[in-house]
C-alpha positions in Angstrom: 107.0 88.9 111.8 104.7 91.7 112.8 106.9 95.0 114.0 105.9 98.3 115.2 105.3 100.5 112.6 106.8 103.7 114.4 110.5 101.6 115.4 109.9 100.4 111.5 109.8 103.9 110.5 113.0 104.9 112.3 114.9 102.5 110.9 113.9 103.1 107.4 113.5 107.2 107.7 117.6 108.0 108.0 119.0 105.9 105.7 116.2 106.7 102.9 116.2 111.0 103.8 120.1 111.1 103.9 122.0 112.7 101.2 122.9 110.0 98.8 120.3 107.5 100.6 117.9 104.9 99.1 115.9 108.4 97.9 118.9 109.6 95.7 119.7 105.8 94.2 115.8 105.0 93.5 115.7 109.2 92.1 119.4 108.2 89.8 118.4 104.7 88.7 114.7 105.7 87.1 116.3 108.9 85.9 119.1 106.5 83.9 116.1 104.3 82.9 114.3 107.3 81.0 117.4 108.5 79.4 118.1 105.2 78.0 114.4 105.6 76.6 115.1 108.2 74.8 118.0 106.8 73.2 116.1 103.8 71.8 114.5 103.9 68.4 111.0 104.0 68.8 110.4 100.6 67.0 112.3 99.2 69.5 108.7 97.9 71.5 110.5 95.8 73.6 113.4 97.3 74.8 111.1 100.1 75.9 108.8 98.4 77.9 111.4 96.6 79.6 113.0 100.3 80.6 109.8 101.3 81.2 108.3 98.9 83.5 112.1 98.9 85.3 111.3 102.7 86.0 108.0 102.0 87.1 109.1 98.6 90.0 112.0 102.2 91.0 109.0 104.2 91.6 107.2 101.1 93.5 109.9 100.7 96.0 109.9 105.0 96.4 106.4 104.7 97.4 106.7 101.5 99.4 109.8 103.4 101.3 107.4 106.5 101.9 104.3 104.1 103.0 106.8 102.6 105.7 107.6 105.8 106.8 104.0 107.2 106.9 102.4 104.8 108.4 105.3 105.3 111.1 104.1 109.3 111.2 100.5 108.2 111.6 101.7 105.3 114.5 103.7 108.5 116.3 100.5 110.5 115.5 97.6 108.1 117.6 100.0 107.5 120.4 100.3 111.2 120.9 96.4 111.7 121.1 96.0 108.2 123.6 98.6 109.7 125.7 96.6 113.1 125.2 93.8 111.2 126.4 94.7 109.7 129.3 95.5 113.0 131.1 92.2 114.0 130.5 90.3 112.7 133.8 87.9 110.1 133.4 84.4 111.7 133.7 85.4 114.2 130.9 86.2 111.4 128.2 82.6 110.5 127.7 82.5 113.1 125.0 85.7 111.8 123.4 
């Protein structure tokens, strides 16, 4: 299923920005991951790469979040200039 990245963008932009949004759970639960670091004993190899890579797939999904919405900004961004464009009559767009 191939959407349009700007209604994409949209949809994903409020509930990720508001207060207590996808942003503040993804910010809470790798914050709670690295405090639980600290409270393992450092021989504890494997019970801190498991926190560790859990804090990294939070900070995956944060930047997948932001791609969606900036590919959305850069969508908004090239419809903006083809509509910019078009009102520019068509023997001056030769040096476009």
């Amino acid at each position: 299923m191939v959407e349009d990245p700007l209604h994409r963008a949209n949809r994903w932009k409020p509930f990720y920005a508001e207060e207590g949004g996808l942003k503040d759970i993804l910010a809470y639960i790798g914050e709670t991951y690295l405090k639980r670091m600290s409270q393992v004993e450092p021989w504890e190899t494997e019970k801190l790469a498991k926190l560790a890579m859990a804090n990294k797939i939070t900070q995956q999904i944060d930047a997948m979040v932001q791609a969606i919405i900036n590919d959305g900004k850069v969508q908004e961004h090239v419809q903006k200039r083809a509509k910019m464009i078009e009102a520019i009559p068509h023997k001056a767009r030769r040096f476009i």
